[in-house]
N, C-alpha and C positions, 0 to 999 in steps of 0.2 A: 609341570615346570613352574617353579617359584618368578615371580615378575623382579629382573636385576633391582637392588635400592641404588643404586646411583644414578643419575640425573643422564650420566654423557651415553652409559650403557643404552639404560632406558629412550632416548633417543636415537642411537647409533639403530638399536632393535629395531623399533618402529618405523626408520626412515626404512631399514631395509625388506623389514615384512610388505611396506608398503610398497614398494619400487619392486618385490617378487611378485607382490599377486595384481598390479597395474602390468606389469611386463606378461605375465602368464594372459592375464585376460587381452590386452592385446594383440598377441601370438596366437590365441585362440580364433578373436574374429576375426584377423589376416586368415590364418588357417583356411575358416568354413567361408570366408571369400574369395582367398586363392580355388579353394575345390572349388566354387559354383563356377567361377571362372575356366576353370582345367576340363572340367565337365563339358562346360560349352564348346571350349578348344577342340576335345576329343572327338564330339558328336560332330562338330563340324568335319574333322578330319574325316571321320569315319564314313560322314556321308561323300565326301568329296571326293574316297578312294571309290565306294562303290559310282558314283556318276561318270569315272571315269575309266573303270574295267567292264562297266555293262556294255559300253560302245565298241571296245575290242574284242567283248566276248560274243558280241552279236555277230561281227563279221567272219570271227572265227567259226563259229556255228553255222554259220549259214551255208559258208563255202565247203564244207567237210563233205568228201562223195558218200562217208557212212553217219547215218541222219541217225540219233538217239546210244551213240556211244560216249562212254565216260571220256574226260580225258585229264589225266591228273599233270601238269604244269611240278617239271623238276626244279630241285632248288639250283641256283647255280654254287651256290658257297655256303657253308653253315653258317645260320644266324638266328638271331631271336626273332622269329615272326608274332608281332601283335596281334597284326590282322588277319585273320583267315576266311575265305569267300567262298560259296559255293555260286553254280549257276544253273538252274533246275529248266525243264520246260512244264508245260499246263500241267499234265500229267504227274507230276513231281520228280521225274526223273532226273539223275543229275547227269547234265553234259560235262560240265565243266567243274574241277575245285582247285584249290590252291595244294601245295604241297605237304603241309600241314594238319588241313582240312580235317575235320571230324563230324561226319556227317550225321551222328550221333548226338551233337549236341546243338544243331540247326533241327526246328522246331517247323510245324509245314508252315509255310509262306500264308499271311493272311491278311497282305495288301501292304502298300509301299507307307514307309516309315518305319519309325523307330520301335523298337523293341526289347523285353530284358528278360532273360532268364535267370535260375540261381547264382549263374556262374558268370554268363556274356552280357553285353550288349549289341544289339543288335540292329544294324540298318538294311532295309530293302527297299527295292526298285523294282521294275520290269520295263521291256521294251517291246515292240513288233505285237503291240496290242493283248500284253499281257502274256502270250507264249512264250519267252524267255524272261528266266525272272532272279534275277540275285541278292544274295543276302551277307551281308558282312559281319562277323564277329569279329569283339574284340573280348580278352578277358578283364571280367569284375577285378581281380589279383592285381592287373598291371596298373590301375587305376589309384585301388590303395596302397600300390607300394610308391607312388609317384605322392600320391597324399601324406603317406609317411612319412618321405624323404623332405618335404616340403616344412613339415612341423617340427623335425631335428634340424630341418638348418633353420627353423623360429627359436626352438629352444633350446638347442646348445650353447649360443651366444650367451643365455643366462647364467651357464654353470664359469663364465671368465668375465662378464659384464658386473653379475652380484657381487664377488668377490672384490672383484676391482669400485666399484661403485661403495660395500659396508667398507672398505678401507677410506676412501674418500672420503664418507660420510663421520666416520670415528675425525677424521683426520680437522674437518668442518668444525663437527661440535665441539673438541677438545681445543680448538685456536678459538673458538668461540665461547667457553667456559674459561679462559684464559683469566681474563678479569677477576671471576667468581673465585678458583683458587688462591688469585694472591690476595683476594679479601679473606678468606680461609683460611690461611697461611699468616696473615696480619693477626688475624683475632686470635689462632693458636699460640702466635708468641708470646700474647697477652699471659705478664703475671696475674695471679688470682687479685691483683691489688692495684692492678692497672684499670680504672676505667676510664680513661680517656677515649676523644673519639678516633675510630678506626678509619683510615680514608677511603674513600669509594669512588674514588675516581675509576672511569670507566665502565662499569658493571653498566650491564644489560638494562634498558629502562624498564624491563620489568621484576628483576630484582631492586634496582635502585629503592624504591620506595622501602623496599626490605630492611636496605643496609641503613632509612635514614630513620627506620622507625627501631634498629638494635641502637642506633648513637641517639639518638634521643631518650632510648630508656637508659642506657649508661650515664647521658649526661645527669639524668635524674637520680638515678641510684648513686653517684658520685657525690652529687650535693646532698643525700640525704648521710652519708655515711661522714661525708667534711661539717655537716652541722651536728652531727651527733657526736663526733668526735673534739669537734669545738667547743660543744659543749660542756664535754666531761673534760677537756682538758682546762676551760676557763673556769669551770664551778672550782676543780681542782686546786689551780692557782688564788679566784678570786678569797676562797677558805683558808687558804694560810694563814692570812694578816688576822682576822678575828679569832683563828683556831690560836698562834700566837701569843694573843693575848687575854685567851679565856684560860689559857697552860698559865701563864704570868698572874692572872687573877686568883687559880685556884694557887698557886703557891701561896703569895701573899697570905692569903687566906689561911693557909694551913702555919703559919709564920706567926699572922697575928693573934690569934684563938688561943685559949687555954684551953677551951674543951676539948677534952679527947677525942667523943665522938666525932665534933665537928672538927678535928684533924684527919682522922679515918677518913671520913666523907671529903673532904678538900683533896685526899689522895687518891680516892676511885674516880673525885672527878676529874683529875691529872690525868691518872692515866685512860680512862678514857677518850680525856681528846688526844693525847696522845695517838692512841691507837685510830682514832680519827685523822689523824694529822699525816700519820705512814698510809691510811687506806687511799687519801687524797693523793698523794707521792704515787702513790701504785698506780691510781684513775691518769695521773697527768704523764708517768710512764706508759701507761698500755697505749694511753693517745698519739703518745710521739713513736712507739713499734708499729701500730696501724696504720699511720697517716703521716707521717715524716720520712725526710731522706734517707735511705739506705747504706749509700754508699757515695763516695766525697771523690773529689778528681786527683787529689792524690794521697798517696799512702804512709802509716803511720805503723810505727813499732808496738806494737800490742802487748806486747811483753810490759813495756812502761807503763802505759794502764793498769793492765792486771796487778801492778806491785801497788798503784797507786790506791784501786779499790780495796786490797788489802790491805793496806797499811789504813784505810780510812775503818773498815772495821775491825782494827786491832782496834783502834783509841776509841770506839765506839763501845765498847766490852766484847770482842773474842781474842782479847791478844792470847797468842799462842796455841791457837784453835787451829787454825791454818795452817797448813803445808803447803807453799807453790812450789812444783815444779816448772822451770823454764829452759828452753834447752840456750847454748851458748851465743849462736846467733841472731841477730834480730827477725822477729819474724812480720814480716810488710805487708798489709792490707790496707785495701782504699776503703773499709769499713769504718764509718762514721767513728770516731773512738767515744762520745757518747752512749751511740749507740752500745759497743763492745759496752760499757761500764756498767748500763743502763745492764744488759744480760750476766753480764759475771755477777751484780750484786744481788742479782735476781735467784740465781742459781747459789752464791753460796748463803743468803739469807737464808733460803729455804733449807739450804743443807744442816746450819748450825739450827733452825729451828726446829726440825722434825725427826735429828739425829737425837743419837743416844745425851743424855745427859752431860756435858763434859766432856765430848767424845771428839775426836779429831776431826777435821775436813780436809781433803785432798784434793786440791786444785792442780789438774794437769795442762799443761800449753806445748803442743807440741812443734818442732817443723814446721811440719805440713797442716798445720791450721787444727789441729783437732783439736777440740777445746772437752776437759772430761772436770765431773764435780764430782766426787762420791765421800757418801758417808758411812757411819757403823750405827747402827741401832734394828730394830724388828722386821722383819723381812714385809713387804708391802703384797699385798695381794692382784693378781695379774689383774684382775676386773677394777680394784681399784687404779691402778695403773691408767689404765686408758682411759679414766674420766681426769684424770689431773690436771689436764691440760684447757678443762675448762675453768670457763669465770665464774670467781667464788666460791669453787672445789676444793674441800680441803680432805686428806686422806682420814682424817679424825675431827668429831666432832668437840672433843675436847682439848684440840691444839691448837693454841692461837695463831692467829693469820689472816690476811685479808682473803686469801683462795685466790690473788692474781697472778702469784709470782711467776709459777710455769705458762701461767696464761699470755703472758708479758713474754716469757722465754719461746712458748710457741710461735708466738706472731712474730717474732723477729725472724723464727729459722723460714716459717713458711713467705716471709720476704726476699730472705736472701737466697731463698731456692736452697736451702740445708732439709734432709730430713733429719729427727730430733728422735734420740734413743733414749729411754728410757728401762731401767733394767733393776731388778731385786727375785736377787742378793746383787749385791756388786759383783766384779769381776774379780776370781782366786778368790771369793770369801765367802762364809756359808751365812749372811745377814749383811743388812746395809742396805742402802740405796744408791744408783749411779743415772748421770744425765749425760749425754755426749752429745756435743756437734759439730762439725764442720764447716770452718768459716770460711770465707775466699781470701786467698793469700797472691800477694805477687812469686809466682812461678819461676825460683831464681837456685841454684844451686845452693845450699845450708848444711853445715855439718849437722850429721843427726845425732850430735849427743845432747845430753842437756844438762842443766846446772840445777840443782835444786836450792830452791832460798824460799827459809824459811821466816 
């Protein structure tokens, strides 16, 4: 039998194995105490019946006019005789036995005291200088069934004592692990992004040190994950201004030259800070999904967002790339609307970047919060699929991109407690790519149809 993993098991067990085999061994030495005791009882008795049937059997012998006849003493009622006696003279003849008597199993007389055969024990005596002489049996049987009786009333108490006692004991530990669950219960509520410390109030002084060496390593892992994220979000920011005006220098540059070459060059080097400029955007978004607020105290139309972020990459270059569907009513979330903006432009960036050439994006909003991006281009491979979601993953080595976008859209869903689908072909289409997920919405009755505005 496998030893239980739990703590309250594990104790409950052991208090009870302990309390069985402390109770058993004490029932045992009561036991072989009561016998020496019951023993001693007996032999007293036994001698005490014969000291005082030898005196009435002497007078009865003596006076009889036929000197060396048996005489067997009747019962007067049926009963269990213990004891049975004989009373012999020198000779070993028997004068006298009890009613019972088995002279068969009385052994010759060979002087006063105790005695034992397979089956009896035995006490004798004699009087009138050794010419009358009696022996008492008792049987071995009645002995140990009085032994027996002795050790079931020791140890049947256990079979209602243990039962009742492992209930108590369950009953003890589990008020006494009290504490330990709701630190259990505190840490499981914990988001993956929650490291704050967990309170311990109460807990056991011998867990305590436990619980104050997990908030000290959280304290730590929290500051290391808020400087590294401060990091990337202040390099982030601090790079705009210089990135800026290294973008304003290379124009100039490309503006004032007649060389051609040196206009080529002035334009790779545009666009690479460029491309430098959106990676920083991406570093100071992933900082603020990892490490900023979630969700705000009160709720906003998301639908007005979403048109917003579209309308800002129409005038950016995809006008009329986009499709949004929106259904008629407003749809309410206390989700940061940053936030929302931060993930829509994430997802349909990526979608207008990685789709087909020219090719449409379809931005769905539903009701009930589902948020869908899908586009039309080469069907994605499932193993590529499942790394996308890391940093700096990009499904093609020859598609531009920083690799954060999904990374950005992962960390938000794994905040707001959304799982995040990922799916190619899209949905009804045999190619394309689709992202879904599931925002928190205020929970209010909405018509489910929807309005598409393109």
């Amino acid at each position: 039998m496998s030893w239980p993993s739990s703590l309250q098991a594990r104790l409950g067990l052991s208090l009870a194995l302990v309390l069985a085999v402390v109770w058993i061994a004490a029932a045992a030495v009561t036991a072989l105490i009561v016998r020496a005791e019951m023993d001693a009882v007996f032999d007293s008795t036994l001698r005490e019946t014969a000291e005082r049937i030898l005196p009435l059997a002497v007078i009865d012998i003596v006076g009889r006019e036929d000197q060396g006849v048996t005489q067997r003493l009747a019962s007067i009622r049926e009963h269990d005789e213990f004891f049975t006696y004989i009373v012999r003279d020198a000779e070993g003849r028997i004068l006298l036995q009890s009613h019972a008597a088995d002279p068969a199993m009385f052994p010759p007389y060979d002087g006063p005291g105790f005695g034992q055969t397979a089956t009896h024990r035995l006490y004798s005596d004699a009087a009138l200088q050794g010419t009358i002489r009696i022996t008492v049996a008792e049987p071995l049987a009645h002995r140990a069934q009085v032994a027996r009786g002795i050790r079931m009333g020791l140890g049947l108490p256990l079979l209602v004592v243990l039962p009742l006692a492992l209930g108590a004991i369950i009953l003890a530990v589990r008020f006494s692990l009290d504490p330990l669950r709701r630190f259990r219960a505190r840490l499981e509520a914990r988001g993956a992004r929650d490291l704050s410390r967990v309170p311990a109030e109460g807990l056991p002084s011998e867990i305590g040190p436990l619980a104050d060496t997990l908030n000290s390593l959280l304290t730590r892992l929290r500051a290391a994950f808020e400087a590294e994220r401060s990091f990337a979000a202040n390099a982030a920011h601090e790079l705009r201004t210089p990135l800026a005006g290294a973008i304003a220098q290379a124009q100039r540059l490309g503006l004032e030259t007649d060389d051609p070459a040196a206009k080529v060059r002035a334009v790779e080097i545009e666009t690479t800070l460029k491309r430098l400029t959106r990676l920083s955007e991406r570093l100071m978004q992933l900082a603020r999904a990892e490490g900023g607020r979630m969700r705000m105290d009160r709720s906003a139309d998301l639908r007005v967002i979403a048109r917003i972020v579209v309308d800002d990459l129409a005038r950016a270059g995809a006008k009329g790339r986009i499709a949004l569907d929106l259904p008629q009513a407003p749809v309410m979330s206390d989700l940061d609307p940053d936030v929302f903006a931060i993930l829509c432009r994430n997802l349909l960036d990526n979608a207008l970047r990685h789709g087909a050439e020219g090719g449409k994006v379809d931005m769905v909003l539903t009701a009930d919060g589902q948020l869908v991006v899908a586009n039309d281009g080469p069907i994605v491979p499932e193993g590529t699929i499942n790394r996308l979601t890391t940093r700096f993953e990009r499904a093609s080595a020859q598609t531009e991109g920083s690799g954060l976008g999904l990374a950005i859209v992962a960390a938000i869903a794994d905040r707001i407690g959304s799982p995040l689908h990922m799916a190619s072909p899209r949905r009804g289409a045999a190619s394309g790519f689709e992202v879904s997920i599931t925002l928190p919405i205020d929970r209010v009755a909405t018509p489910a149809s929807r309005k598409p505005v393109r």
